[in-house]
C-alpha positions in Angstrom: -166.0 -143.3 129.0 -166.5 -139.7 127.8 -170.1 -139.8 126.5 -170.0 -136.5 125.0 -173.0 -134.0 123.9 -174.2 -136.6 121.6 -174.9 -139.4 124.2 -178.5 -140.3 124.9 -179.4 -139.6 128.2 -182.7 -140.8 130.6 -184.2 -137.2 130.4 -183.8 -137.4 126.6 -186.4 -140.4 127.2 -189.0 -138.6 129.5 -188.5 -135.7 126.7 -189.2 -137.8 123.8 -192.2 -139.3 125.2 -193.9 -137.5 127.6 -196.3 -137.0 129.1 -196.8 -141.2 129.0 -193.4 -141.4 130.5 -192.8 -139.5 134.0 -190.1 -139.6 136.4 -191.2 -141.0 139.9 -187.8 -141.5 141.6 -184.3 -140.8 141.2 -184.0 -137.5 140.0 -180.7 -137.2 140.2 -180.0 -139.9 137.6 -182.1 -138.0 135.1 -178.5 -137.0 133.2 -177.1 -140.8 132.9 -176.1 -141.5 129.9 -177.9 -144.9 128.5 -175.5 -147.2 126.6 -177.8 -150.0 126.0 -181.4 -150.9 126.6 -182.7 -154.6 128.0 -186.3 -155.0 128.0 -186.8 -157.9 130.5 -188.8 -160.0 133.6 -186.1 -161.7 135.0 -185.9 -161.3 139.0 -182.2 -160.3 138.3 -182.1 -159.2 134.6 -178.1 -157.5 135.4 -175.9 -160.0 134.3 -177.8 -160.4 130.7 -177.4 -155.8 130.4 -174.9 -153.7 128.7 -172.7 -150.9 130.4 -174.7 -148.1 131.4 -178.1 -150.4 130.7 -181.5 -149.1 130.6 -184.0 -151.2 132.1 -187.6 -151.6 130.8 -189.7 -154.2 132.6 -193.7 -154.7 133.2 -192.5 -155.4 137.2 -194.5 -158.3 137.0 -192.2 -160.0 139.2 -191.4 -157.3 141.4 -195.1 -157.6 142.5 -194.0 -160.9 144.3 -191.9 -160.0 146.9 -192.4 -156.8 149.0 -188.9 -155.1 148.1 -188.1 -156.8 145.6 -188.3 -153.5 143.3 -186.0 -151.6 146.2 -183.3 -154.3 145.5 -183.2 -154.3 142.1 -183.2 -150.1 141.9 -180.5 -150.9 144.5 -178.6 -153.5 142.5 -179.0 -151.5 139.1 -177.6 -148.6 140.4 -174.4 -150.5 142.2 -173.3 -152.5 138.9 -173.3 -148.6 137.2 -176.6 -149.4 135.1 -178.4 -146.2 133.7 -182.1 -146.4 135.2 -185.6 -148.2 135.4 -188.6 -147.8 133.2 -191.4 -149.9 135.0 -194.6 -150.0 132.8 -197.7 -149.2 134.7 -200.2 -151.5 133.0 -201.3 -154.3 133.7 -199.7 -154.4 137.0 -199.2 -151.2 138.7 -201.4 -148.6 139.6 -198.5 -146.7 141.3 -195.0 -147.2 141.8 -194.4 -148.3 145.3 -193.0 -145.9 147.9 -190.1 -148.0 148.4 -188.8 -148.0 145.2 -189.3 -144.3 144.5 -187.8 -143.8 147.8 -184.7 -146.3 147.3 -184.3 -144.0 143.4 -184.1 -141.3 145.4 
């Protein structure tokens, strides 16, 4: 699908609302075009997203499973979803190595 100029895209998010929101992995997916946007806790939230989805999720049940936040970056990105937005509060103090090293 040609997206165009007009498409909203993840860096148009970190624009809009920095500096709250930061990238912390996956650079390179800064110019995805987002299609939809899901705001969910579900330990596999993919089936119930749009094309090109947009994420937003508290992680709270990410903080369950070592890995489990590497799995779903890793799952997002295979089913063609557009990125992650993982709030910080109340359960993160930093976003795990793993999953900015899987975004990457």
């Amino acid at each position: 699908m040609d997206h165009g100029d007009s498409a909203l895209r993840v860096q148009d998010l970190v624009d809009t609302f920095s500096p709250r929101v930061v990238p912390a992995g996956g650079v390179c997916g800064l110019s995805n075009a987002i299609e939809s946007v899901t705001v969910s806790e579900l330990e596999d939230p993919i089936p119930w997203m749009g094309p090109a989805g947009f994420l937003l999720t508290s992680g709270m049940t990410l903080r369950r499973e070592l890995g489990a936040g590497a799995v779903l970056i890793r799952n997002l990105h295979a089913s063609g979803k557009s990125g992650l937005g993982l709030a910080m509060a109340p359960y993160w103090t930093e976003v795990p190595e793993t999953m900015i090293a899987t975004a990457d």
